[in-house]
C-alpha positions in Angstrom: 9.3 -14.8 6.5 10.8 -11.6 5.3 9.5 -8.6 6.5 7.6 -7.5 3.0 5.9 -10.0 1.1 4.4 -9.2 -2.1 2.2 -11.8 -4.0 1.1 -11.6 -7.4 -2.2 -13.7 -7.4 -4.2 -10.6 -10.3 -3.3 -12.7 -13.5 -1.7 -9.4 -14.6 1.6 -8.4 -14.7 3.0 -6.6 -12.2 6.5 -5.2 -10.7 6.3 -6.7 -7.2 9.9 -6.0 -6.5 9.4 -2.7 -7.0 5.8 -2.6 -5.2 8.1 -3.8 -2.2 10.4 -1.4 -2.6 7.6 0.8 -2.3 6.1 -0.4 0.3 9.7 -0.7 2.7 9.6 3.3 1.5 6.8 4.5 3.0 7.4 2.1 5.8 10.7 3.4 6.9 9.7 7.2 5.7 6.7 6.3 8.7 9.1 5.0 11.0 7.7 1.7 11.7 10.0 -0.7 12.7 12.7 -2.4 9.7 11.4 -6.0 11.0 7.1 -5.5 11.2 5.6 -7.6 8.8 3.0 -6.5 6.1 1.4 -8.1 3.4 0.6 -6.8 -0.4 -1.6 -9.4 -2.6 -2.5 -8.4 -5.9 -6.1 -10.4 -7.2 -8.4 -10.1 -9.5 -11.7 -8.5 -10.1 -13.6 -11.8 -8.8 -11.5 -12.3 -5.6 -11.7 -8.4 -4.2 -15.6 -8.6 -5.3 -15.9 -11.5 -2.9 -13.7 -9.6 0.0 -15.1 -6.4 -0.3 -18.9 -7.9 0.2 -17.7 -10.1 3.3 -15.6 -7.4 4.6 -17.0 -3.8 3.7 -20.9 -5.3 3.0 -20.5 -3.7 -0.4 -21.1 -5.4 -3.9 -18.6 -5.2 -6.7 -14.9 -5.1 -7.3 -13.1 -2.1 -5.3 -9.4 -0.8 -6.2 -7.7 -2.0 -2.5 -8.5 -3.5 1.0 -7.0 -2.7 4.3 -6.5 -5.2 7.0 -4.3 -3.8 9.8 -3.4 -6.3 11.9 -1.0 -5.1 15.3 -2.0 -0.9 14.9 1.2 0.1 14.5 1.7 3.3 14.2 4.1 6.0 12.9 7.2 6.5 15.4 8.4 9.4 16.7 12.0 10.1 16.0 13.1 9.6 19.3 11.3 6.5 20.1 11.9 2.8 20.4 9.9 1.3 17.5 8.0 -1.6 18.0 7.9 -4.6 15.8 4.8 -6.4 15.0 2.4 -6.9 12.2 0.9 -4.4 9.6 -1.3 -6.0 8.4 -2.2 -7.0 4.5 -3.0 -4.8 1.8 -5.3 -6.7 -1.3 -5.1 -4.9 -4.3 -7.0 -5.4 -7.4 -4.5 -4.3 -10.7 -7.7 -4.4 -13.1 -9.8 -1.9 -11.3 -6.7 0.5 -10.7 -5.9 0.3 -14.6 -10.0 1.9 -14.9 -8.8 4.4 -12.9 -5.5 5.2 -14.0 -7.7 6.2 -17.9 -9.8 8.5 -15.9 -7.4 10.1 -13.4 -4.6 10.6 -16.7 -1.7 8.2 -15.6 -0.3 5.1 -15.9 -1.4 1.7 -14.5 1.7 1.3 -12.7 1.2 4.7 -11.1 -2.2 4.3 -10.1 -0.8 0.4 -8.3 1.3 2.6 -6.4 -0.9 5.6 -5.1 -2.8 2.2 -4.3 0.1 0.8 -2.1 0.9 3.8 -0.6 -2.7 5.1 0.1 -3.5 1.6 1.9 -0.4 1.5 3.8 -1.7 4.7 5.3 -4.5 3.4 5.9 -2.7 0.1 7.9 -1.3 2.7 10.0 -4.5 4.3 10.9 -4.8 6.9 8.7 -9.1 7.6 7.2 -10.4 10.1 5.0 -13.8 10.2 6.1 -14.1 13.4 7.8 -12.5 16.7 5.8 -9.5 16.9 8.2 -8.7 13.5 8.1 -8.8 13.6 4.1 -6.8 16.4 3.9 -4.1 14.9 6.2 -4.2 11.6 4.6 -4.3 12.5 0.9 -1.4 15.1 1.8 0.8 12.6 3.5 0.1 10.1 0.5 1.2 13.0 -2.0 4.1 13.5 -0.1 5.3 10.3 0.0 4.5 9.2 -3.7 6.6 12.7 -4.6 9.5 11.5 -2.4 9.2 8.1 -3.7 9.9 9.2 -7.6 12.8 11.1 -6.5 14.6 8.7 -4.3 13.7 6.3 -7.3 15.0 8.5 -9.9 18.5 8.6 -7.6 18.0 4.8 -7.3 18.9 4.4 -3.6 15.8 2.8 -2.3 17.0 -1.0 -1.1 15.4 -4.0 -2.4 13.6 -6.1 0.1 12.2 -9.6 -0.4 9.2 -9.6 -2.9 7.5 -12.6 -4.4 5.2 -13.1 -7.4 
């Protein structure tokens, strides 16, 4: 299995090379380990309707699901990483194109503040408390911002994505 897998299950189109990409980014930008497994399945509204009430006890399609599986963490820079599981990420491309009209950008934007914002939240990151929001929607700034300029010099390495 390669490290990132990416699946495309939405019935939309979607770019999961880059969305790997992405994801192998933020990864490596958190220092978790080049080998730890993670997970990004994109599905449609009737599939994260059906997760999100067995999950979260909540009715209705929601824009992304977290499901950390080892609680990695971010590494220090002079640590040994461990290598283990993320965890999956279930994304729903129909409810982030709602919210890319009202937030003002693109669909493929809003996919990726998606990605990013549940990656952080595989590696235990919350926004429930003021604090924690302010950390978490910081970090997730940061890294979308570092994100369009490494991919605007193109040196971000592919990993292995499947639709």
């Amino acid at each position: 299995m390669t490290p990132i897998e990416v699946l495309n299950e939405s019935g939309v189109d979607a770019d999961v090379v880059a969305l790997g990409r992405l994801s192998r980014f933020v990864l490596d930008r958190m220092r978790i380990h080049p080998q730890s497994e993670m997970c990004l399945k994109l599905v449609d509204e009737a599939t994260i309707s059906e997760l999100n009430a067995r999950w979260m006890d909540k009715q209705g399609p929601t824009d992304v699901l977290a499901f950390p599986m080892d609680e990695l963490r971010p590494g220090r820079v002079d640590a040994d990483l461990p290598e283990g599981v993320v965890g999956d990420i279930v994304l729903c491309p129909q409810v982030a194109a709602a919210q890319a009209e009202t937030n003002g950008q693109s669909a493929a934007d809003e996919v990726e503040l998606l990605t990013v914002h549940g990656l952080l939240h595989l590696l235990g990151y919350d926004h429930a408390e003021p604090d924690e929001h302010r950390e978490m929607f910081g970090l997730q700034a940061r890294l979308l911002a570092e994100w369009q300029d490494a991919r605007a010099g193109e040196d971000v390495e592919a990993t292995g994505a499947t639709s």
